[in-house]
C-alpha angles and dihedrals in degrees: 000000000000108000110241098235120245084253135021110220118195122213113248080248101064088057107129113260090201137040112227120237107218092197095065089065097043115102087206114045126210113271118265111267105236139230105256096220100036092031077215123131116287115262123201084246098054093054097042095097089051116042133028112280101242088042090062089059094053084046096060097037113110098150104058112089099193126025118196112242103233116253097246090051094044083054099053097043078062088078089065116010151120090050124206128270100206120198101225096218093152085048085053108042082050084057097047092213136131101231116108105227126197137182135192104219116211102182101099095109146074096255082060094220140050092276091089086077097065093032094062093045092043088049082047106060088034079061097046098057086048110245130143106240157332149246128221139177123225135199109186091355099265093122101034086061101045094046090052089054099049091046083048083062112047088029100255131150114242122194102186130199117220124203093234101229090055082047091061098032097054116036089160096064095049092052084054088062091054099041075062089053097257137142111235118194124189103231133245092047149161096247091078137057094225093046082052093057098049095052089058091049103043085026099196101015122148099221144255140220085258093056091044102050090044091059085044097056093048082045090056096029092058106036111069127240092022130108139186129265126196129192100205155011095041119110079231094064090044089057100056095044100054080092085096100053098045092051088044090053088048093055103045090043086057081068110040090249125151126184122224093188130039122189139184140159112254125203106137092345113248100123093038086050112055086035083067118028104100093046099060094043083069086043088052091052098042110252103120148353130246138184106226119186120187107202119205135172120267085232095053091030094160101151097036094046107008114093121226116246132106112303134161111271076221145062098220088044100232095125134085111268131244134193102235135127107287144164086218123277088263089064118125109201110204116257102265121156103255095085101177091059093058101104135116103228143034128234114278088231101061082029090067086044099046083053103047078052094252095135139013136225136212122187106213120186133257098254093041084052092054090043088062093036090053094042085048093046098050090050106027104038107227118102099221124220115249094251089048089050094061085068100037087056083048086055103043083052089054087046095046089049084057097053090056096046095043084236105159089210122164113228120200115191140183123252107190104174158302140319106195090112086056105071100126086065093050080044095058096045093052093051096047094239094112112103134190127244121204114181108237112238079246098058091054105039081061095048086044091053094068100058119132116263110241117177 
């Protein structure tokens, strides 16, 4: 029997030429999002202001199974990708188990992290209509970075939001984005009017996605010839990661290997999305069955205690709305250290899934997170990313039911980066001084009774 190699390496030539749109495939699609101030269905013509033209496309497509990755972005993925499937046999022999486990590592390249996948093709298309910058939001910084490099490249401008207690917690990050020529704001801030509103209301908070992406919107929204980028949560950023999932189906298919569980952090969705996608394409029509497990934080726990209904992708409520699983958009997550799960809402893709009962989810706390992300790092030499290491601890509990059961199941999970900015949490957990939040029922039922009523 031919040895499966530490790591799978695809040809240049096996990258994938089009990105795989999920929703094609879906019998029931994701709901419409929906116009703030009509609550009607989005037009083109009502996100235009917002978001790139052609983007916008890829966002209200729900029929088109494939889409081509333009020529200049699948040139550009060629710097980093493919990307390596490694088979985690250290991880495995310390586990003593006799589950094979594998993971697709996303982490070689500057950004540090997958989100370079969707940065470069949303630069791209900014580029291509001709306007002079953009305006993302970041959580830990993953996006941010990867979105100043990609605006580096093609000579955009790029004003970056900052959740302000990754802003504080990882300096380093931040330097990075400038290094890149961007603008990096901690959020909320003085310099909007929404980010001025939500100061007054939540008077000393240190930020969420929801906070960020809304200053980021007005920022896009006033200043001519800008538009807003998001790294997560959008069908469009789905799109363009799927990416990871397609190369990792290539790979495992050069072996004859096929996965019986699939797992991936899940904050917005961007990373769990594109992981899976393919996959559950082939689960959708029939042709196999898979085991998918979105992994969020107990802190953000949005699919395992949010409840699904139309909510505003952002705290200040500027944006368009989505039905998704959400703790409500006024939601203020605590300050733990895996910042690009701090959001309050999931994407309304894997949120249609997670509701027809195609895929599970499972919260884990911060410590026990840490506890997976130190034991894979000693024996597997990678030093994974917070966010990474939710679904690393999901993966060493599949592995550790099998070794009590004697499966010999196969686990695929998602890296998706690296964690080496992300040193003062890793502080804090060797020196015992990490603790774990869990929200109250209490906390979220307050946060749930201001949704927005939609007939």
């Amino acid at each position: 029997m031919t040895k499966i190699p530490y790591k799978i390496y695809l040809e240049e030539k096996e990258m994938p030429k089009q990105w795989y749109n999920v929703r094609a495939d879906m019998k029931n699609k994701p709901a419409p999002i929906l116009n703030p101030a009509t609550l009607k269905p989005v037009t083109k013509e009502d996100l235009k202001p917002v978001f790139c033209d052609e983007l916008i496309d890829q966002e209200l497509d729900d029929t088109t199974p494939y889409i081509d990755i333009p020529e200049e972005i699948h040139t550009f993925y060629k710097m980093y990708r493919p990307s390596p499937l490694v088979r985690a046999y250290y991880l495995e022999k310390a586990l003593d188990t006799p589950a094979k486990i594998y993971y697709k590592f996303e982490g070689n390249n500057t950004s540090g992290s997958h989100k370079l996948n969707s940065a470069i093709a949303q630069a791209y298309y900014a580029k291509k209509q001709g306007l002079k910058g953009v305006t993302p939001e970041t959580g830990a910084g993953q996006w941010g970075t990867a979105l100043s490099m990609a605006c580096s490249f093609f000579g955009l401008d790029c004003k970056v939001y900052m959740v302000k207690v990754s802003y504080e917690q990882k300096p380093f990050r931040r330097e990075v984005m400038r290094t890149y020529g961007a603008d990096v704001t901690p959020s909320p801030s003085n310099t909007t009017q929404v980010g001025r509103q939500i100061l007054e209301e939540f008077p000393g908070t240190t930020g969420s996605l929801g906070c960020a992406i809304s200053e980021a919107v007005e920022a896009a929204v006033t200043n001519e010839g800008y538009r807003y980028v998001l790294g997560s949560v959008l069908s469009q950023v789905l799109l363009h990661q799927s990416v990871i999932g397609l190369e990792t189906k290539t790979a495992l298919d050069k072996y004859g290997i096929v996965p019986d569980i699939i797992i991936g952090c899940a904050g917005g969705g961007s990373n769990l999305g594109g992981l899976i996608s393919p996959f559950m394409g082939e689960k959708l029509r029939g042709e196999r069955d898979y085991r998918f497990i979105a992994v969020e934080p107990a802190s953000c726990p949005s699919l395992t205690r949010g409840k699904y209904a139309y909510d505003y992708c952002d705290t200040g409520k500027v944006c368009p709305l989505q039905k998704m699983y959400t703790l409500g958009s006024g939601f203020m997550p605590s300050a733990n250290h895996a910042g690009g799960l701090r959001y309050h809402g999931m994407s309304s893709i894997l949120s249609q899934l997670y509701a027809d009962g195609l895929m599970e989810a499972v919260s884990v706390e911060q410590t026990a997170v840490f506890e997976a992300a130190q034991k894979f790092a000693r024996v597997e030499g990678i030093l994974p990313a917070p966010e990474s290491s939710h679904a690393i601890r999901a993966a060493i509990d599949e592995a550790l039911k099998c070794k009590e059961t004697g499966e010999e199941k196969t686990i695929v999970f998602g890296l998706t980066g690296t964690g080496y900015f992300d040193m003062t949490a890793y502080q804090k957990f060797n020196d015992h001084e990490m603790t774990d939040y869990i929200p109250s029922d209490s906390d979220i039922e307050k946060s749930l009774s201001k949704l927005p009523k939609i007939d």
